[in-house]
SEFI-425023 format. One record per residue (C-alpha): x, y, z; residue in three letters. Coordinates in Angstrom, 3 decimals. Layout:
<rs>
east; north; up; residuo
X; Y; Z; ALA
...
</rs>
This chain:
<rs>
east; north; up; residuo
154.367; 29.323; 8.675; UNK
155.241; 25.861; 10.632; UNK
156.636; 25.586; 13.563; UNK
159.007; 22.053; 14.016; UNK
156.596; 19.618; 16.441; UNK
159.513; 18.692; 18.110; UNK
160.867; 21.978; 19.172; UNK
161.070; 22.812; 22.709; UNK
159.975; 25.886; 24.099; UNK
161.430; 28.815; 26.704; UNK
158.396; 30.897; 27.961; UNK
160.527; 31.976; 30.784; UNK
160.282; 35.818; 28.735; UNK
156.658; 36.034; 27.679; UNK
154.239; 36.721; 30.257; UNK
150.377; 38.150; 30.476; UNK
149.436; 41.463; 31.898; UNK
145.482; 40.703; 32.369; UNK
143.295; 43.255; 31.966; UNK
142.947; 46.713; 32.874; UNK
140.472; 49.372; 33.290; UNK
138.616; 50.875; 36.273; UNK
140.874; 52.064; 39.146; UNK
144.709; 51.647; 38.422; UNK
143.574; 49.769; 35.156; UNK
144.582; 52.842; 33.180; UNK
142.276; 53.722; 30.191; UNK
141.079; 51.778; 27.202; UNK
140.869; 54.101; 23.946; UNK
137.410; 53.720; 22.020; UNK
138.471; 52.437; 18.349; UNK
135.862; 53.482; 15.842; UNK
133.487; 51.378; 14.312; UNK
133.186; 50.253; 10.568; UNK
135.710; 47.955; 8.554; UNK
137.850; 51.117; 7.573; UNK
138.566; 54.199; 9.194; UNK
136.945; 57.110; 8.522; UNK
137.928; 61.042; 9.166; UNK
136.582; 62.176; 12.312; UNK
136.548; 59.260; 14.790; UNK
139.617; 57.166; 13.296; UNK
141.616; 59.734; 12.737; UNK
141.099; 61.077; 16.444; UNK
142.320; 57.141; 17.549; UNK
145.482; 58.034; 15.878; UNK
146.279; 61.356; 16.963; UNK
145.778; 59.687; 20.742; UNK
148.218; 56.914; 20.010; UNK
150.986; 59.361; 18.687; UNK
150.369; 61.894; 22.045; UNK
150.265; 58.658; 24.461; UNK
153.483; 56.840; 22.688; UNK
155.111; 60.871; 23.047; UNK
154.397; 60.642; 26.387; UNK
155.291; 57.808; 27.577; UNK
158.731; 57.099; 26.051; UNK
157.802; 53.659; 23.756; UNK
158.630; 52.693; 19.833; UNK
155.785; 51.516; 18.349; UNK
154.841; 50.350; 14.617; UNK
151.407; 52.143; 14.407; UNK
152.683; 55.549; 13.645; UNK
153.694; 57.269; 17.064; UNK
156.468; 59.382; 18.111; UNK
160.022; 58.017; 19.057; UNK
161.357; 58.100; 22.679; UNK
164.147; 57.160; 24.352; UNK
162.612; 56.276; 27.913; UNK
162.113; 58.639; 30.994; UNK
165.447; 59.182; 32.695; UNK
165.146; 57.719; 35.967; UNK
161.681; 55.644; 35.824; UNK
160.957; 53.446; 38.234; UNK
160.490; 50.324; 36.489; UNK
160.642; 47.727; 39.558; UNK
156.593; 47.680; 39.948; UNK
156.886; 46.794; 35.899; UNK
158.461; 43.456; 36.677; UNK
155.492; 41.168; 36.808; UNK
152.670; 39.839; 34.945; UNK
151.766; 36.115; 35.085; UNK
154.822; 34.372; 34.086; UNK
152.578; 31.005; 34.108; UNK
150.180; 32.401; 31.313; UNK
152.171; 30.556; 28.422; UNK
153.401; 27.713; 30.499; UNK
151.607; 25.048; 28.790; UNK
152.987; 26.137; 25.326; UNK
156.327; 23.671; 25.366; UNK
156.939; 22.489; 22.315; UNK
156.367; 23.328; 18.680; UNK
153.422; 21.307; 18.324; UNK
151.781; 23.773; 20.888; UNK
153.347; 26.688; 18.614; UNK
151.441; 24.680; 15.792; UNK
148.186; 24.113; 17.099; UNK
147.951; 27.306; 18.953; UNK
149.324; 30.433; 17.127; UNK
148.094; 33.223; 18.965; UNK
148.919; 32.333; 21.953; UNK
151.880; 29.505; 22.331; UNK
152.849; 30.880; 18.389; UNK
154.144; 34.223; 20.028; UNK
156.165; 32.593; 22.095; UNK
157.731; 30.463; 19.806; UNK
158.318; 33.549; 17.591; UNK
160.090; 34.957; 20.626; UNK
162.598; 32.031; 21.014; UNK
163.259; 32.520; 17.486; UNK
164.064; 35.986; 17.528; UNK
166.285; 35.457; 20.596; UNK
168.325; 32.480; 19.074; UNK
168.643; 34.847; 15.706; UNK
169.972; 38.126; 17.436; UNK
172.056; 36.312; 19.752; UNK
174.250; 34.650; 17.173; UNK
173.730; 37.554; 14.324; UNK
175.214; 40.330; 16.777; UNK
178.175; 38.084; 17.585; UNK
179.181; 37.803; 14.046; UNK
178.264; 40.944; 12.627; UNK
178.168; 43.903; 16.100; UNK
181.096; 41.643; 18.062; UNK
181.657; 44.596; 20.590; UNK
177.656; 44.531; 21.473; UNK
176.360; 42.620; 24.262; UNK
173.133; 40.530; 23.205; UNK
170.859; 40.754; 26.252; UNK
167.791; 38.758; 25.344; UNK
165.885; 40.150; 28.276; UNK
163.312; 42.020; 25.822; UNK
160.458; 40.059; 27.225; UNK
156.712; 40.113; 25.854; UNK
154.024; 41.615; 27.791; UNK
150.734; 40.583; 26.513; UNK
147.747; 42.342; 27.954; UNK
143.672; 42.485; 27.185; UNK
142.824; 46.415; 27.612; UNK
145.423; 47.881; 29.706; UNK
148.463; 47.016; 32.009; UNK
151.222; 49.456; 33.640; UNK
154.441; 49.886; 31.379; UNK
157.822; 50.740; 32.017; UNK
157.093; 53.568; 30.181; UNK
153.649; 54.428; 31.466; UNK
150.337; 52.923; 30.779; UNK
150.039; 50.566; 27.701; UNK
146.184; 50.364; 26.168; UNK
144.865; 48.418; 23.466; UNK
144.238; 51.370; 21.361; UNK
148.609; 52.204; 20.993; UNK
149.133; 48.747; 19.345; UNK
152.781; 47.078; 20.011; UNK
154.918; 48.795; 21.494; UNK
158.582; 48.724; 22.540; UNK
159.571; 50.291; 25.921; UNK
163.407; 50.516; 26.470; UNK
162.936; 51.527; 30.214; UNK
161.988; 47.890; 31.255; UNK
163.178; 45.773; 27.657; UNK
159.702; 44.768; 27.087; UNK
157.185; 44.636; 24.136; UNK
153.550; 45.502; 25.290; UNK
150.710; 44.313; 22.819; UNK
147.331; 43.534; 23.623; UNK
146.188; 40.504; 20.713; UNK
143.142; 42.564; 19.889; UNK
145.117; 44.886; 17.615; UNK
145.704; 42.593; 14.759; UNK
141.849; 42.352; 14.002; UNK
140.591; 45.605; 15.677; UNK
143.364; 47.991; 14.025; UNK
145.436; 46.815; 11.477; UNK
142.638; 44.591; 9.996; UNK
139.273; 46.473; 10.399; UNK
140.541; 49.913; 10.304; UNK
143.379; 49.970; 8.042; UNK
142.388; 46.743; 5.966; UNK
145.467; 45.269; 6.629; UNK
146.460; 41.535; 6.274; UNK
145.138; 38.708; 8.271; UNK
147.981; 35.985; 7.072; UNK
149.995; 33.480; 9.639; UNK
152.815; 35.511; 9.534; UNK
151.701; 39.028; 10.145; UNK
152.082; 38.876; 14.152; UNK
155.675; 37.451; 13.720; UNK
155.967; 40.285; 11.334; UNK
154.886; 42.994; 13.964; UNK
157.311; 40.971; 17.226; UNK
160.081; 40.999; 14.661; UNK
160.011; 44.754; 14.321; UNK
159.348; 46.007; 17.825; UNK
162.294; 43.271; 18.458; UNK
164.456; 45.253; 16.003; UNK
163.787; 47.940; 18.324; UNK
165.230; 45.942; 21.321; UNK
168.168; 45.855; 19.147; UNK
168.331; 49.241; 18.233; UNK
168.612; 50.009; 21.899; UNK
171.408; 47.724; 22.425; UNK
173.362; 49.462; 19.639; UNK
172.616; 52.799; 21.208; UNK
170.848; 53.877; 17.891; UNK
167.794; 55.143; 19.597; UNK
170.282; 58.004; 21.164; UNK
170.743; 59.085; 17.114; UNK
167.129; 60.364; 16.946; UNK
167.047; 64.059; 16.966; UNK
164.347; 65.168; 14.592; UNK
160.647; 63.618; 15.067; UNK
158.522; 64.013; 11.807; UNK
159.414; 64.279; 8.262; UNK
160.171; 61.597; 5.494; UNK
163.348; 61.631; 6.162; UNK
164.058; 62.280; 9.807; UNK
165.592; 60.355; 12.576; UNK
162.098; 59.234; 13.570; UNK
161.387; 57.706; 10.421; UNK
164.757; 56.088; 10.201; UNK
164.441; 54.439; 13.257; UNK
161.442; 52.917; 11.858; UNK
162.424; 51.445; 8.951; UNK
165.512; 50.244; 10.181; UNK
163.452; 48.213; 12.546; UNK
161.579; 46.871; 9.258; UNK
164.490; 46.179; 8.144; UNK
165.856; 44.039; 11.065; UNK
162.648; 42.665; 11.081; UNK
163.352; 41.267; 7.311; UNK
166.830; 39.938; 8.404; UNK
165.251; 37.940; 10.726; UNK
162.636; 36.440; 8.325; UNK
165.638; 35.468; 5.996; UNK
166.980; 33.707; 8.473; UNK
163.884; 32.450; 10.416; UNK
164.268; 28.710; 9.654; UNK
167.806; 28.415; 10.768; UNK
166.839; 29.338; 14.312; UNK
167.406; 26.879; 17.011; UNK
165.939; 25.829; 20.532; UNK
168.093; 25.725; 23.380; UNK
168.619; 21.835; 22.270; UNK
169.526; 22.151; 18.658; UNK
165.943; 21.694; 16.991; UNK
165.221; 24.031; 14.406; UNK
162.261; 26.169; 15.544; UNK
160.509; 27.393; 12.330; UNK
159.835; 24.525; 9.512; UNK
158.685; 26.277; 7.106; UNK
157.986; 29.741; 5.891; UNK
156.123; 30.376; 2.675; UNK
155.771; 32.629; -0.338; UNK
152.696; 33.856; 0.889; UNK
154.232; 34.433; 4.566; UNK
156.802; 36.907; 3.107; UNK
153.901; 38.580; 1.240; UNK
151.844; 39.015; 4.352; UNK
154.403; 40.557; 6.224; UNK
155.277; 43.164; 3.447; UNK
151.130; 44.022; 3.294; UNK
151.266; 44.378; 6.769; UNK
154.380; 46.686; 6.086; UNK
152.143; 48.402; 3.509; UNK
149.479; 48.899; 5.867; UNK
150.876; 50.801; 8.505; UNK
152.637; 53.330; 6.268; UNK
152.249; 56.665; 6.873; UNK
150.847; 57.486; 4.073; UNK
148.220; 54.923; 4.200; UNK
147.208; 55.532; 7.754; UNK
147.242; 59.398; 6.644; UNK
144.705; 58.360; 3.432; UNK
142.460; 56.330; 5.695; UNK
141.996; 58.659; 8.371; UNK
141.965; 61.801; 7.063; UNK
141.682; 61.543; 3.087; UNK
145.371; 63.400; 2.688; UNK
149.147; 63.189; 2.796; UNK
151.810; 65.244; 4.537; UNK
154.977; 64.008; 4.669; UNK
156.222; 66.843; 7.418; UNK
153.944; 64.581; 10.094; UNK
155.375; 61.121; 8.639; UNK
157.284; 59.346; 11.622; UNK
157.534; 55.977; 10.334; UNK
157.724; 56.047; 6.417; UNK
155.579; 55.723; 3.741; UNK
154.125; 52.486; 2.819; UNK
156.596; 52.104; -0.281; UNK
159.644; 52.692; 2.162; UNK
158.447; 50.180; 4.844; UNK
158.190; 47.560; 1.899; UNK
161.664; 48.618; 0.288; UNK
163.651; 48.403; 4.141; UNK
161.662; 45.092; 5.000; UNK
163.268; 43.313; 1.990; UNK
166.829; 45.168; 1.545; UNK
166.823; 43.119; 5.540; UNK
165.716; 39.873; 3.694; UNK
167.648; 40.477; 0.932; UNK
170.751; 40.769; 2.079; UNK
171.278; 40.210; 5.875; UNK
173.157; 42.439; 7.462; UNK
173.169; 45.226; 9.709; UNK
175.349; 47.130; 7.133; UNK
172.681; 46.898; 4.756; UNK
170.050; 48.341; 7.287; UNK
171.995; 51.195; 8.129; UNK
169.007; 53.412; 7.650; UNK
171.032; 56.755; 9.336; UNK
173.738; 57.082; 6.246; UNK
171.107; 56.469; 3.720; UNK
170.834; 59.810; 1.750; UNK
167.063; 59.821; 1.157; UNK
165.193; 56.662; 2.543; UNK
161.801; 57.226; 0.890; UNK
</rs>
């Protein structure tokens, strides 16, 4: 993945939580040692992430429970975090030569440039509100929907419009634990996804969700649906514009679309079942298996359209 030198770049929606811990810092969750997870400890991880997620109201790709926010939150104290954290990345170059950092927010601009013209054509009557800002964060950081650690992974909150990751997960989790991908492209993959739940919530799809576990409840549609935006968006990816005209992403590779469908693969719920407890049940699946995450990532790329990622008249989406 290349980003176009020339490109300029909005970090006016990306901003940098710090770190937490001790008093008001919230908690950081332990993640268990070793390069994959085993029963006891890993599995444990997990089963925190789904109750905290449950709790707290957020979407997030690492196999926790659908919310739809806490009815009257108070989100104002939510507002901050260091709006000058990305404020040297301005143009693609700095996208280039930095990826985790100035790459996310380049990402960002993309995904804001794609939604706001592919809702216009294809969801006229649906206001694009681009205001589903990145919150990155080392440890901890208060959410609008409660306290966001390391341990949850990304997260969308629909109470403040934000996606809450701390950087740490893409090695510590998805890597070490669940051997997933290390590729260029899998970060994008993960922001394109909790994005497609930004977009979910404008379409009021989140309200649909009704039944929380199964392979084929409302949970685990929302999920793949999201996968599935997430693979519109990477059809589209080098068409995307800056606020000036320059195309944003140069170049996406072969192996970029492959990265993001093993990092699909990864976070199934199958797979994350297998690695952390040496079984399968479907019943507790809330975000598809492995197969389906790779099948509703590419009918997005294949075909582009929200129609075709209409995950809640699908008859069986495993």
């Amino acid at each position: 993945m290349r980003f176009n030198p020339k490109a300029r770049l909005d970090t006016s929606r990306v901003r940098d939580g710090g770190g937490g811990g001790g008093a008001g810092g919230g908690m950081r969750i332990p993640l268990p040692g070793g390069t994959k997870a085993g029963g006891g400890a890993g599995f444990l991880v997990i089963v925190v992430v789904i109750l905290l997620l449950k709790a707290c109201g957020g979407v997030d790709l690492t196999g926790a429970i659908t919310g739809t926010g806490l009815s009257g939150y108070d989100v104002s104290r939510f507002q901050g975090g260091d709006s000058t954290a990305y404020q040297s990345c301005t143009t693609g170059q700095d996208a280039n030569e930095h990826p985790d950092t100035c790459g996310v927010v380049a990402v960002e601009n993309s995904l804001v440039d794609y939604w706001g013209k592919t809702l216009a054509q294809q969801s006229p009557n649906t206001r694009f509100q681009p205001e589903a800002a990145i919150m990155t964060f080392s440890g901890a950081t208060p959410s609008g929907c409660g306290q966001a650690s390391s341990g949850m992974g990304p997260f969308y909150c629909p109470n403040d419009q934000t996606i809450y990751f701390d950087p740490t997960f893409f090695h510590d989790i998805l890597q070490q634990q669940l051997n997933g991908p290390s590729g260029a492209f899998v970060e994008p993959y993960v922001i394109a996804h909790e994005f497609g739940h930004h977009i979910q919530n404008l379409l009021g799809t989140m309200r649909k969700v009704k039944t929380q576990q199964g392979p084929n409840s409302d949970s685990v549609r929302l999920e793949l649906q999201a996968d599935c935006y997430a693979g519109m968006w990477t059809r589209s990816a080098t068409q995307t514009q800056d606020s000036q005209g320059n195309v944003l992403i140069q170049d996406l590779s072969d192996k970029d679309i492959q990265d993001a469908m093993a990092a699909a693969k990864s976070v199934g719920d199958d797979t994350i079942q297998r690695a952390t407890t040496g079984q399968v049940n479907q019943e507790q699946w809330t975000h598809g298996s492995s197969a389906a995450r790779v099948h509703w990532f590419n009918e997005g790329y294949r075909n582009g359209t929200l129609d075709a990622c209409n995950t809640f008249t699908a008859g069986n989406v495993e």
